[in-house]
C-alpha positions in Angstrom: -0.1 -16.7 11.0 2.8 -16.8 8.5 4.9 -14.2 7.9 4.3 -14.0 4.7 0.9 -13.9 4.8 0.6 -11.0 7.8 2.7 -9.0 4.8 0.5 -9.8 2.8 -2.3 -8.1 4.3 -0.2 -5.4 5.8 0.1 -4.2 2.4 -4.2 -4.7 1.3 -4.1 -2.4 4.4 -1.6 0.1 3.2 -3.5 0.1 -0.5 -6.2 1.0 1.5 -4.4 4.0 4.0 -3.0 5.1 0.8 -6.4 5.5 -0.9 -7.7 7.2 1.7 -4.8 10.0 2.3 -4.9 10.5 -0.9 -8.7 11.3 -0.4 -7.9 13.5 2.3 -5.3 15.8 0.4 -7.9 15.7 -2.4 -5.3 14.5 -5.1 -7.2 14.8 -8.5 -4.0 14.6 -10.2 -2.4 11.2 -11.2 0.9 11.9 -10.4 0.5 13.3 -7.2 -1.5 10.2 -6.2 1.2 7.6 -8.0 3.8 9.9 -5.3 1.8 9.6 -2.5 1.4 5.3 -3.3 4.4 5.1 -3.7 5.5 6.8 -0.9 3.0 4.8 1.8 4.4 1.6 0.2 8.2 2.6 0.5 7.7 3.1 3.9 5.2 0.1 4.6 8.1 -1.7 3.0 11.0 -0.5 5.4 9.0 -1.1 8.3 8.1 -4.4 7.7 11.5 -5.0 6.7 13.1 -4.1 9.6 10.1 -5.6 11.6 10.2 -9.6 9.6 14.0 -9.5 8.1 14.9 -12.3 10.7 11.8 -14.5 9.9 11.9 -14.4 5.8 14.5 -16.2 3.8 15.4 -13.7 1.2 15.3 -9.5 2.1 13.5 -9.0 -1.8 10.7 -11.9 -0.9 9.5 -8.9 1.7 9.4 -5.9 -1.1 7.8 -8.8 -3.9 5.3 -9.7 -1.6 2.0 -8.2 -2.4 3.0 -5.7 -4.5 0.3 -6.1 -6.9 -2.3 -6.4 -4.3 -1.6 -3.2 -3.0 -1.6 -1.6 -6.3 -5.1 -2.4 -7.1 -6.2 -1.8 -3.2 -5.1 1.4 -4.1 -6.5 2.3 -7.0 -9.8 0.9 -6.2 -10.5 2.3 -3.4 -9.1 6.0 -4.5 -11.4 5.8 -7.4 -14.2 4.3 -5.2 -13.9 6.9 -2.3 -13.4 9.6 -5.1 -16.4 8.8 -6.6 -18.7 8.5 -3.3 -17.8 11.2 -1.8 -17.1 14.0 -4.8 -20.7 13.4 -6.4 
């Protein structure tokens, strides 16, 4: 696989991790959860960084990557896992 493309779904796998701690803390509270994502995704991004900085041309192509696919990972599947298992 490309690099960019095992980024890619490292970070549809971090949406989802993020989802689901934020599940496991029982965050109800927006801002709490937009902490915690942003959190997960800060450090997703470091380690990835350090891990594919070699391999990619530019050091912001690893941060732009994905970005908006882990945001709606994220929220769909916090709100999805919120609803199933809080009715």
């Amino acid at each position: 696989m490309e690099p960019l493309n095992i980024i890619y779904w490292t970070k549809v796998a971090l949406g989802f991790l993020a989802a689901v701690i934020c599940l496991l803390l029982k965050i109800n509270n927006i801002f709490s959860g937009i902490t915690i994502g942003i959190l997960v995704y800060l450090v997703g991004d470091r380690i990835l960084r350090h891990i594919f900085i070699a391999k990619v041309d530019e050091q912001s192509t690893i941060t732009k990557t994905g970005v908006g696919t882990y945001i709606i990972t994220w929220i769909f599947f916090w709100i999805l896992l919120y609803t199933l298992f809080n009715i």
